[in-house]
N, C-alpha and C positions, 0 to 999 in steps of 0.2 A: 140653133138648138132651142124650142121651145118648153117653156113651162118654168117654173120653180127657178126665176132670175134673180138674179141678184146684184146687180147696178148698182153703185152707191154704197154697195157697205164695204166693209175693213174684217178682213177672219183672221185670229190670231188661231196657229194649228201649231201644237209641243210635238214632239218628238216624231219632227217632220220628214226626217233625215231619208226613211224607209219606211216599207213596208205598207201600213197601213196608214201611218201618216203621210207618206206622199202621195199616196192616192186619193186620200183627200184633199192636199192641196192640189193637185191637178182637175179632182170634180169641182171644185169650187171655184177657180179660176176658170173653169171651162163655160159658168154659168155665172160668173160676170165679177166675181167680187176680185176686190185686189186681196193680197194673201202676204201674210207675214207666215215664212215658215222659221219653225226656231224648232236646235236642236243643238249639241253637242259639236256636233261633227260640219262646221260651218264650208269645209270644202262640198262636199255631199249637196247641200245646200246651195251654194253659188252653183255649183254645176245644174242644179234643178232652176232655178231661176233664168240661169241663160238660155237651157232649153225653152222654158215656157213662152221668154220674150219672144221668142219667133213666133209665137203662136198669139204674139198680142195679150198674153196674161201679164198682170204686174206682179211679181216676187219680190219681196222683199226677205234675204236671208237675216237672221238672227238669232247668235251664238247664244243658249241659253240654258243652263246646267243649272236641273232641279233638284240635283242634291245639295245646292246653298239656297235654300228656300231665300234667304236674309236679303241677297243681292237681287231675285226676281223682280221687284217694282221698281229698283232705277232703271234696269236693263230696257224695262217696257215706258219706262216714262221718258227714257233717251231715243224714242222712236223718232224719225225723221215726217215730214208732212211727204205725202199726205197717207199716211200711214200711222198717224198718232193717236186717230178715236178708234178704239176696236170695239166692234159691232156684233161680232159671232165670237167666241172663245170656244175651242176646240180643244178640251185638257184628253192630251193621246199619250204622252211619252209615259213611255213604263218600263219596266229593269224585273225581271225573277232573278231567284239566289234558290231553287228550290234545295229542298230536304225536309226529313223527317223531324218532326218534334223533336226525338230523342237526342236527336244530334246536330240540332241548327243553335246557332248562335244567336247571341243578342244582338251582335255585329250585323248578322243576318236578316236579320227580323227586321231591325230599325232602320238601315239602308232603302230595305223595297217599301217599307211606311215612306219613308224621308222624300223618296221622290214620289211615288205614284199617289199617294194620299197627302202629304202634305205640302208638295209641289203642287198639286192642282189648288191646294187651297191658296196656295200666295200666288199666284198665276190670276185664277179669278177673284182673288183682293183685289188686285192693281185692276184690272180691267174693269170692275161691275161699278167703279163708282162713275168711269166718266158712262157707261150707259143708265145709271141710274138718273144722270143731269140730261139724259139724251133721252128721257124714256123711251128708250127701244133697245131690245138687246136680245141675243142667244146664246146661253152657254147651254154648250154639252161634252160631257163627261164619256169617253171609252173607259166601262167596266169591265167586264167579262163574266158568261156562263158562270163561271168560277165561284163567283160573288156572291151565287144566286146560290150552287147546290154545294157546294167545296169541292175537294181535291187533295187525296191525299198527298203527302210530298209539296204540296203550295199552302202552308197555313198561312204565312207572311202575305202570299202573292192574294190569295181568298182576301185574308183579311183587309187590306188594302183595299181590293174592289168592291167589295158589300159595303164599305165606309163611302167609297163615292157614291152608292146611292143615297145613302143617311142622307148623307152631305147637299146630294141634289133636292132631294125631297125638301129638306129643312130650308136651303136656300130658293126652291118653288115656292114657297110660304110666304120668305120673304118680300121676294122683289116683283112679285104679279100684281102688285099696286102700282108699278113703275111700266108696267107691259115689257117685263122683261120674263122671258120661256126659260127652266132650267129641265134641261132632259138630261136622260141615260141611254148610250146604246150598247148593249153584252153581245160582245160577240161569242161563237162558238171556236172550233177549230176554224182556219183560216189558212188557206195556202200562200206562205212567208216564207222565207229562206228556213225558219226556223223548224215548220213541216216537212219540204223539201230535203230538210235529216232524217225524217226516220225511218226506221229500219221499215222492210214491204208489211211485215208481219202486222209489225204495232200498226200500221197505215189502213191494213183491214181489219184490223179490231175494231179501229173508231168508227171508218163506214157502217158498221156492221150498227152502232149503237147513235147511228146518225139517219133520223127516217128518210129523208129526204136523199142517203144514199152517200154524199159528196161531202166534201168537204169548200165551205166558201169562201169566196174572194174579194179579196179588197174592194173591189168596186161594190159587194154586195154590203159592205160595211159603206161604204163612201156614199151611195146612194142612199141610207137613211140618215146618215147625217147630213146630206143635201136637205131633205125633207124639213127636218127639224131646222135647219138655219133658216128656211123659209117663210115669206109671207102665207105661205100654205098653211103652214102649221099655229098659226098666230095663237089657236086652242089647245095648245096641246103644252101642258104643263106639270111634271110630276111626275113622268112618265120611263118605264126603264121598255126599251125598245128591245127586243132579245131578238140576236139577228145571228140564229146555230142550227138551223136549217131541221131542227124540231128537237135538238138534240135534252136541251132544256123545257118542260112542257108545263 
């Protein structure tokens, strides 16, 4: 497989378990790096690892529950070698609770903050210092179209993803004296188990307001974050990648 390799480095990928986050641990191992996948659901995980081993990838599973932001930097500092420097950070795992304003909770509200936004941020705490002693590093951030335009019924889910670019941006600022990349990739609709529910109806309303026609696929997400983790991308800092197939413009 040629192009956009990645030998030598260490990718830490959240909410690896499914969906969009296994498929980036799968393009990323496929193109060379070893892969810490961490999620919840550590069976999910083992079973993706032992697949991958055939295939000559190294997996490393790692049970990691970003609703206790507090315990994220032992869990990552307990890493075994050689699996300890991580090199690419890949903040994916996310939780909706949708509902309307009028009738969401605090409960609510502060849950989908607690992991997607403040879970990314203690995630790339623990990790951005040993790349800041490395000078070299990538983190990127799965937001969502979401972030960018809203949605009604997701204010929580919105709100969370437009703070990860703040977040990115502000940390672009920071750490690009160290040659360290802080990107964003928004994805749009995405065919997940999650898509796979909805009714035919709602399925072609979206096409309908999706130029490009379709709805995209994980590997259309996994492929720009290949991009971004790479020596490719060494210029590219600050950046929110919107990858919804025009739906966002």
């Amino acid at each position: 497989m040629s192009g956009l390799r990645l030998e030598g480095r260490t990718a830490l990928v959240t909410g690896a378990s499914q969906g969009i986050g296994e498929g980036i641990v799968r393009l990323l191992g496929a193109h060379g790096a070893r892969v810490i996948a961490a999620a919840r659901s550590v069976d999910k995980l083992q079973s993706l690892a032992d697949e991958l081993a055939e295939k000559g990838i190294e997996v490393h599973p790692l049970e990691l529950d970003l609703a206790a932001p507090d315990a994220v930097a032992s869990r990552i500092k307990g890493l075994p070698e050689p699996f300890s420097e991580v090199d690419i950070l890949v903040n994916n795992a996310g939780i909706t609770a949708d509902g309307l304003l009028a009738r969401m909770s605090l409960e609510a509200w502060e849950k989908v903050l607690r992991v997607n936004l403040t879970g990314a941020f203690a995630v790339t705490r623990a990790v951005s210092r040993g790349m800041m002693r490395r000078r070299w590093g990538r983190i990127i951030s799965i937001s969502s179209v979401v972030g960018l335009m809203g949605n009604a019924g997701q204010a929580n889910y919105a709100a969370a993803k437009a703070g990860l670019v703040g977040f990115s941006k502000s940390l672009a600022r920071e750490l690009a004296g160290r040659d360290i990349t802080v990107n964003v990739v928004a994805p749009g609709f995405i065919e997940t188990a999650m898509t796979d529910a909805l009714p035919d109806q709602h399925r072609e309303e979206l096409l309908e307001v999706i130029p490009l026609k379709r709805l995209g696929s994980v590997d259309d997400v996994a492929w720009a974050v290949l991009f971004l983790a790479s020596e490719e991308a060494a210029y590219v800092t600050g950046h929110v990648l919107n990858v919804s197939g025009g739906l966002y413009l």
